[in-house]
Every structure is written in structure tokens, then in C-alpha cells.
Steps between C-alpha positions, in 0.01 A plus 500: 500500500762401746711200559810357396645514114493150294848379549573215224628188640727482227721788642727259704610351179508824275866423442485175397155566234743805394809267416278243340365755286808691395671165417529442091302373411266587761311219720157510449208576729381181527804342565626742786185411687579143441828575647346696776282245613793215514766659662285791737166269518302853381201434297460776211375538198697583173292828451548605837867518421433647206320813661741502792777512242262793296440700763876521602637549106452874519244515185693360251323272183763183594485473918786416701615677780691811549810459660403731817213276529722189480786641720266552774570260774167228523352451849585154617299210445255496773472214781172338369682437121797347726244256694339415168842387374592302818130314466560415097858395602382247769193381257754423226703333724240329663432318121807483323521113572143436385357502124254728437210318307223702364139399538330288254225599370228282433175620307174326554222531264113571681198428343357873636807646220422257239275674279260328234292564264134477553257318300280660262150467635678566890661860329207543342280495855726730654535753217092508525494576895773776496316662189157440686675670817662829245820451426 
């Protein structure tokens, strides 16, 4: 089985996840990848920083880094994440002098949802033909 490794693409910002975490009290998951997806435009999950952060915590029962782990210098943030950033930049520029209004939603009732009840001697015809038919 050949190929290349998995490579997270949380690696360029190991550093920052590691001073997040080590702050007291510590940030939490959720609100790192918050973070990460405002200021880096990266779209994760709160449990996959919590198993990036496992996997680098050396086996211990409360994860956080260990400091070799956290001193090592990150890879820089790759040219795609910097595009991403210049394309959210020009979109929120683009609409900071309009108001955003959100849809209104408008429900419509149909006759083929409205359910009624059938009359006696009409339930009582079609209870006859599905017993005639077996079930």
C-alpha cells in the first residue's frame, strides 16, 4: 500500500490550536474552529481538533500538546487558504453598505396534505377490499 501519508490540514496552525489550548482557562474546541474559520476561512469541525489535538498530547487522560510538538515551527499557510481570504474580504466588502434581509417564509396549506377523516360506510368499503385482497 503505497502513496503519500495523511498530512492534517490543521498543521499550518498547530501553534496557534496549541496556544489556544494551553491558555487558562483553555478555549474550547468548538470555539477554536469558530476562530479558525473567521480569521483563516478553514472549515473544521470541533472533533477534528479534538483528535488533531489527541493525537499530538503524547497519551495523556487531559490532551494538550507537548511542548516539542508546539515548539515545532508550522508550515505556512498555503496559497489556496490566502485566495480564500482575499475572495471573503472582497465579498464583505462588496455588502457592507447593504442590509442583509433574510427570506420570508411563507407556508401554504394543499389540499393533497390536508388529511380527513373518512366517513363510516366509505372506511368501511375500503377496510372490506383490502381484507378481501389479504392484508
Amino acid at each position: 500500500m503505497g502513496g503519500k501519508p495523511f498530512q492534517s490540514s490543521l498543521i499550518p496552525y498547530q501553534e496557534e490550536i496549541a496556544r489556544l489550548r494551553s491558555a487558562r482557562p483553555p478555549v474550547s474546541y468548538a470555539r477554536i474552529a469558530a476562530l479558525l474559520r473567521e480569521e483563516h476561512g478553514l472549515n473544521m469541525r470541533r472533533g477534528a481538533i479534538a483528535k488533531f489535538v489527541k493525537a499530538r498530547s503524547g497519551g495523556r487522560k487531559v490532551y494538550f500538546f507537548r511542548k516539542e510538538a508546539a515548539a515545532k515551527q508550522s508550515v505556512p499557510v498555503p496559497a489556496t487558504v490566502q485566495a480564500v481570504r482575499a475572495v471573503r474580504d472582497t465579498q464583505v466588502a462588496a455588502t457592507a453598505g447593504q442590509e442583509i434581509v433574510p427570506p420570508k417564509f411563507e407556508f401554504t396549506y394543499s389540499e393533497r396534505y390536508n388529511l380527513k377523516r373518512l366517513p363510516k360506510d366509505v372506511a368501511a368499503a375500503i377496510r372490506k377490499r383490502l381484507e378481501a385482497e389479504g392484508h
